[in-house]
N, C-alpha and C positions, 0 to 999 in steps of 0.2 A: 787356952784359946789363942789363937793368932790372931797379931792386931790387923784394924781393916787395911793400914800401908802392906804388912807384907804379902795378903792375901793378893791384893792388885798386883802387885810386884808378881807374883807366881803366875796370873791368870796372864798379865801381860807377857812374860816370858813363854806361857805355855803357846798362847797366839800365836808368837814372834816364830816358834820352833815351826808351829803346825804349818804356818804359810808359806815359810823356808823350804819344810822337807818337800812338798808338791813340786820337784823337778818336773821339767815338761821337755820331753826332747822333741816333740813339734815347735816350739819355738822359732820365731823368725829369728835370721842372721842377727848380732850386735854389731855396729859400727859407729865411732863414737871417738870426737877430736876432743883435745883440751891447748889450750894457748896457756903455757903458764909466764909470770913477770911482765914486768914493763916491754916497751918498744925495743929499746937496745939491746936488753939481756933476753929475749924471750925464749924460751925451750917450747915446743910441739911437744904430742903425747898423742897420737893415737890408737885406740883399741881396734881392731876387726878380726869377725871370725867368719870364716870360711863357708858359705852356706853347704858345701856339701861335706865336707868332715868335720866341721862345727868346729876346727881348733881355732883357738884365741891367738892372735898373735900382738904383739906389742911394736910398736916403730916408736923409738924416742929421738928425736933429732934426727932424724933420717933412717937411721940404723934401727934393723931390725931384730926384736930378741922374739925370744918365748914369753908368754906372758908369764907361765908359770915354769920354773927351769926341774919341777920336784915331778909334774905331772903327767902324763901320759898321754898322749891325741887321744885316746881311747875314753878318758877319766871325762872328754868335753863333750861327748855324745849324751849324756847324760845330766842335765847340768841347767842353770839360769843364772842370769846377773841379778844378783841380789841389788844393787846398790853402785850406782855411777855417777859418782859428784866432781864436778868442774870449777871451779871460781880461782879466781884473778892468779893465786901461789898457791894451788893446791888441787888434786885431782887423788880420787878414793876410787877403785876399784873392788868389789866382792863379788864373787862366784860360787855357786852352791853346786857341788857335785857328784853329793849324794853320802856324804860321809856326814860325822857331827859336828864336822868342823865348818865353817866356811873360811874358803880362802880368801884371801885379797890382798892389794900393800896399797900404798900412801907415797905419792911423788907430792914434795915440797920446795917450790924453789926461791929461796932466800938469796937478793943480789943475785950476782953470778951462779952462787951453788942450786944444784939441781941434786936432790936426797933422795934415798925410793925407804920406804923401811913395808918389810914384806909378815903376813901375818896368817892365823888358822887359829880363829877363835868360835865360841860357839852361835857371839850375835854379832850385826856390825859395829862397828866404832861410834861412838858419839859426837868425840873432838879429837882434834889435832894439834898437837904444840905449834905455840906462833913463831914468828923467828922473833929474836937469834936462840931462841931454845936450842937444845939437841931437839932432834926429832922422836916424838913419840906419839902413840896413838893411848885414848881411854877408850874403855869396852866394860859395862854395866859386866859386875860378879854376878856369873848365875850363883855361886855358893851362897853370897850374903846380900846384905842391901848396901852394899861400897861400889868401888871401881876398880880396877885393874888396868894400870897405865903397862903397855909393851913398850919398850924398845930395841934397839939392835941387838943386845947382850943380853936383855931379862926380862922377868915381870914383875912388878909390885905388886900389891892390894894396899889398899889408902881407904880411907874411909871420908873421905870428903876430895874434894878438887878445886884449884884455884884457877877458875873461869877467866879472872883477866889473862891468863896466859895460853888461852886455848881459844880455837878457832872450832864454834862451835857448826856441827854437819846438821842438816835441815832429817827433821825425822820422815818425811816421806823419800825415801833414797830410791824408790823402782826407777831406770833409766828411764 
């Protein structure tokens, strides 16, 4: 018999998946700033997509990138922002678009340094390393009842997390 924790655990993941996969390509445009750092160091971030080819595009400091450098124009016709968080060193982007992953990354800006760390996991991120961490994101293990810290180079599984050194993301994440 499975205990009542992991039952929730499953029932909440099944939710999280079912509400995810309902891409909507009616969807209005996204456009969407982030200020990150103080006065003097501050970096800009914002997101917009295109209302007629719906692609995402990224401007960080003026300079314009792709949001996603793996994706397709084609991959964003189909598609919604899962999860758009802004606060003071730290701006979380996720995009659902239509595979089992969702994508997203994670700009951090500690002092001067401005970090992006880029990610395709099954749910959003929970928390974000504080600084002077390395940068890394936590994402609830669909396998077990742990966590799974990403970073640039890897993934772990951990079975517990140390909260003071994470910047914990608010669970309502809809833009």
């Amino acid at each position: 018999m499975k205990s009542p924790r992991r039952t929730r655990y499953w029932l909440a993941l099944a939710a999280c998946c079912l509400a995810f996969s309902t891409a909507r390509a009616d969807a209005e445009p996204f456009q969407g700033s982030c200020r990150l750092g103080d006065a003097r160091q501050a970096s800009s971030i914002e997101m917009r997509q295109d209302p007629e080819s719906r692609v995402l595009t990224l401007v960080v400091d003026g300079q314009t990138l792709p949001a996603f450098g793996d994706l397709d124009a084609a991959d964003y016709e189909v598609g919604e922002i899962v999860a758009s968080h802004c606060s003071k060193d730290l701006f979380v982007f996720v995009f659902n678009y239509g595979s089992p992953y969702l994508k997203g990354f994670v700009y951090r800006k500690c002092g001067p340094r401005l970090s992006r760390l880029d990610f395709a996991e099954k749910l959003p991120p929970i928390a974000v390393s504080r600084c002077p961490e390395a940068l890394f994101a936590v994402f609830p293990d669909t396998e077990t009842e742990a966590f799974k810290i990403v970073d640039a180079r890897h993934t772990r599984r951990v079975a517990r997390i140390n909260r003071a050194r994470l910047w914990s993301l608010p669970d309502s994440r809809q833009p």
